[in-house]
Steps between C-alpha positions, in 0.01 A plus 500: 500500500586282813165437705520376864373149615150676609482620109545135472270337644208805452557390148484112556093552676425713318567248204317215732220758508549453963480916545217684637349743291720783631820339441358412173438845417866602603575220274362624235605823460848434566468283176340848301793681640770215533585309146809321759237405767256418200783263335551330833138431551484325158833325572333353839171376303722344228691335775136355711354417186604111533301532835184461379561174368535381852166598589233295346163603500210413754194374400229612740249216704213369186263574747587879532307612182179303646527641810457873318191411302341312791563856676409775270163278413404527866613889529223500216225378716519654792574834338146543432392387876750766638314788295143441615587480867701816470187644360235379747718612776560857356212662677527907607517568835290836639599698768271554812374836460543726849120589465377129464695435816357756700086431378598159570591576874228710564204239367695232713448700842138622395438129500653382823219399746686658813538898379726586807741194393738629295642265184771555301449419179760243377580477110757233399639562138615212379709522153390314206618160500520541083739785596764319721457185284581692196797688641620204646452347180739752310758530770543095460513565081739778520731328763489163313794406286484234236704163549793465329477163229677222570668483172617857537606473850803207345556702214618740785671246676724390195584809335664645882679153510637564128551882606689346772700284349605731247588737767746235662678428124555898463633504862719225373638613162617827737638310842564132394521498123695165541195323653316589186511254160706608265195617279363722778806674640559886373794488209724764647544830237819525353679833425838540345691827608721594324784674679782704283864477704730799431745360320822456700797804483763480199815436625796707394694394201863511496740487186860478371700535198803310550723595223847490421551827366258799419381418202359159532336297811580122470228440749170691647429350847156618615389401943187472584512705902200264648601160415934595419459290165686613252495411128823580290477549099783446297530793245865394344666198347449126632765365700731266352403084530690454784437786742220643645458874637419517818355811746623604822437707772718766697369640789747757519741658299831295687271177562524164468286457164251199476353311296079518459444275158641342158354714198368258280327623131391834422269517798566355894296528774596425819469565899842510564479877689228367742723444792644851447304816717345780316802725584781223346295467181439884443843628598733206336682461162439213279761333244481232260853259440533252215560156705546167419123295405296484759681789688798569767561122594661682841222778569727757445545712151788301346522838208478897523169621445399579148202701568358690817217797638279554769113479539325825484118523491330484209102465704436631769275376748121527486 
């Protein structure tokens, strides 16, 4: 299956382990449901395995392991502190009761030395200082947020500048694979296809008996329609040591015969028709003459013919 660049490079984080946990979770069960995607996920961590020999690992500061002790010993001590003064400042807190108010009042103007001046009595309720001090006291625990350690806060800092450049080789390998060292850039996959081709038409096949008489053919001339070769096989008697037989063409049954080729052995096979048209070759009569060696020193049958026919086909084409 052919997966798209995005494919791609999904795999490639999710290999570097750069997703968030909702692209991991995509991830993931495209791998369950996926074995392609799964393959190309364990192709890309084959391929950044060398990687983490370029990253060497950080030792954190010798003084970061002091600096804990030093603080979880003085967590220790004032943990004790923090309970008793959370404790002495727990006290309840009782409502004024309507009834108390309004004796209150009344013994207040019984007591006035002018009983035509009027007073209002005045009650201030002021809340518990224990109260606001302890509220205050959890808001400020609830809403404080524990420092980060040093050592953890460069951990941080080196693993995004790994995840980074990791990032930039993947971007690499897929844009600018040349940039890349030869032992980081993606091998390209290879796949052989294998395409059949029809094979091409068979030409027609044409033959000839060329014969002197009924009984027996001195020759069987077979032409090839396509390429107009022709091969001749000589089914009678050698020709004597100082002649030669030798094959003509006439294009018509009055023409001017001419000569296509010297038959020499049992078999010949020559080109001698391919300046001829389909029509010449087809429709023409062919003759063998007995000639000097080497054939007609003047072009021109020097004897009567001995043996003649014309082509009929034998294949036809297909």
């Amino acid at each position: 299956m052919a997966y798209s660049e995005d494919h791609i490079a999904l795999a490639a984080e999710y290999a570097l382990g750069t997703l968030d946990a909702d692209e991991r979770a995509l991830v993931e069960t495209m791998l369950i449901v996926d074995p392609g995607f799964l393959a190309l996920v364990h192709a890309w961590e084959h391929k950044l395995a060398p990687l983490h020999q370029m990253v060497s690992s950080v030792e954190p500061p010798s003084d970061v392991w002091n600096r804990i002790k030093a603080s979880i010993a003085q967590a220790e001590e004032q943990a004790p502190a923090a309970s008793a003064n959370n404790a002495s400042e727990d006290k309840p807190v009782h409502a004024i009761d309507p009834v108390t108010l309004e004796m209150t009042s009344a013994l207040d103007a019984s007591s006035a030395p002018d009983a035509n001046a009027t007073v209002s009595p005045e009650l201030t309720v002021t809340p518990p200082e224990s109260e606001s001090t302890g509220q205050g006291a959890s808001v400020a625990a609830a809403t404080a947020k524990p420092s980060p350690a040093k050592g953890s806060g460069i951990f941080g800092i080196v693993m995004s500048a790994v995840a980074a450049v990791l990032a930039g080789i993947v971007a690499l390998q897929i844009y600018r694979p040349a940039a890349l060292p030869a032992a980081l850039r993606m091998k390209p996959e290879v796949r052989t296809v294998e395409v059949k081709i029809p094979p091409p038409p068979v030409a027609a096949q044409w033959v000839a008996a060329l014969q002197s008489d009924a009984r027996d053919p001195g020759f069987v001339l077979t032409v090839d329609a396509a390429s107009r070769r022709y091969t001749v096989r000589r089914v009678g008697p050698p020709p004597a040591a100082d002649k030669s037989y030798e094959l003509w063409i006439v294009p018509s049954k009055f023409g001017e015969p001419h000569s296509i080729g010297v038959i020499d052995g049992e078999f010949t096979v020559s080109g001698g028709l391919t300046g001829y048209d389909a029509a010449a070759v087809n429709n023409s009569i062919y003759a063998v003459t007995v000639e000097a060696k080497g054939g007609s020193p003047s072009g021109k049958p020097t004897a009567q013919p001995l043996w003649a026919g014309k082509l009929y086909e034998s294949v036809p084409a297909h």
